[in-house]
N, C-alpha and C positions, 0 to 999 in steps of 0.2 A: 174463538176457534183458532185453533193452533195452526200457522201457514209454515210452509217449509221453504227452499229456494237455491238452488245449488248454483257456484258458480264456479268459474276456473276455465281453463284451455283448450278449445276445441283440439287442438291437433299436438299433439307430443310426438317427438320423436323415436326410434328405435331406440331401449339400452338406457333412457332417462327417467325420469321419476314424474310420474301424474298426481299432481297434487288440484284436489276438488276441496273445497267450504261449500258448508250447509247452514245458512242462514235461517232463525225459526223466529218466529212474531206471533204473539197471541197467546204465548203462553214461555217459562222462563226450562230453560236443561237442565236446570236442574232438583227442578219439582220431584217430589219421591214418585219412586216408580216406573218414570218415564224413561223408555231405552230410545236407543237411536241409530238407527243400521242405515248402512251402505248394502247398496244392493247395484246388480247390474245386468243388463239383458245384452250377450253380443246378437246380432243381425243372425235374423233366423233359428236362434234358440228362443230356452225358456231364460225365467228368472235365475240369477246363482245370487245367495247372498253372501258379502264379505264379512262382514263383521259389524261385532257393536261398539258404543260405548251407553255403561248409565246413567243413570240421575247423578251416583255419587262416582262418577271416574273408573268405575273399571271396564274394562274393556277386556274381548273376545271374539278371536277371528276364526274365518273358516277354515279347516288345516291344508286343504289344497291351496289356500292364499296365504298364510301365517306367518311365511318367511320373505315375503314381501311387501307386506302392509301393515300398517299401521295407521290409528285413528287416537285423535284428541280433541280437545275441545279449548274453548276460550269463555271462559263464564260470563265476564267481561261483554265483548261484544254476544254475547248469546248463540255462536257457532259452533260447528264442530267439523272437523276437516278429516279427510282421507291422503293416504299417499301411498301407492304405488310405485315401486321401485322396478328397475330393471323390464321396464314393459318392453314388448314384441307385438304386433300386430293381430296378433291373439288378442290384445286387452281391450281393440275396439268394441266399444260396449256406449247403450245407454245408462249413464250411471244414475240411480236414483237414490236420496235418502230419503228414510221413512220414519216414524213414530212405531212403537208398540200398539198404538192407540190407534195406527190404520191413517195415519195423517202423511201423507206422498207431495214429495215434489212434484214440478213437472218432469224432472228429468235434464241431462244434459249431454248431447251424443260425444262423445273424446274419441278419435280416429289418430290411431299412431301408425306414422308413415310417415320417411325419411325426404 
């Protein structure tokens, strides 16, 4: 069974860059097939997803997120990370990564605030 595991900074500042890893066990990222999305719930909405990457590296963001995110991977350690540029207190969000295959972190709250 494939686990997932995010980790990275609870609390970023205004204007700086939120960088999260997604650590996956139980299965490799780069098996065919398999995508791997960021996704994020701020307090009191719904879901928005960011973007993906795939099995084989490419990658696809959401276009109201597009010009400040980016996502890659590390085959290597079996990760794959997000980054967030230029956040505002708007990007407080639970950020979760997921599988295409329905496989969820728990989740990790990031609160930006100076």
């Amino acid at each position: 069974q494939v686990q997932l595991q995010e980790s990275g900074p609870g609390l970023v500042k205004p204007s700086q860059t939120l960088s999260l890893t997604c650590t996956v066990s139980g299965g490799s990222i780069t098996t065919s097939y398999y995508a791997w999305n960021w996704i994020r719930q701020p307090p009191g909405k719904g879901l928005e997803w960011m973007g993906v990457i795939t099995y084989d590296g490419n990658t696809y963001y959401s276009p109201s997120l597009k010009s400040r995110t980016s996502i890659s991977r590390d085959t290597a350690k079996n990760q794959f990370s997000l980054q967030l540029s230029s956040v505002t207190p708007e990007d407080t969000a639970v950020y979760y990564c997921n599988s295409n295959f329905n496989d969820w972190g728990q989740g990790i709250q990031v609160t930006v605030s100076s």
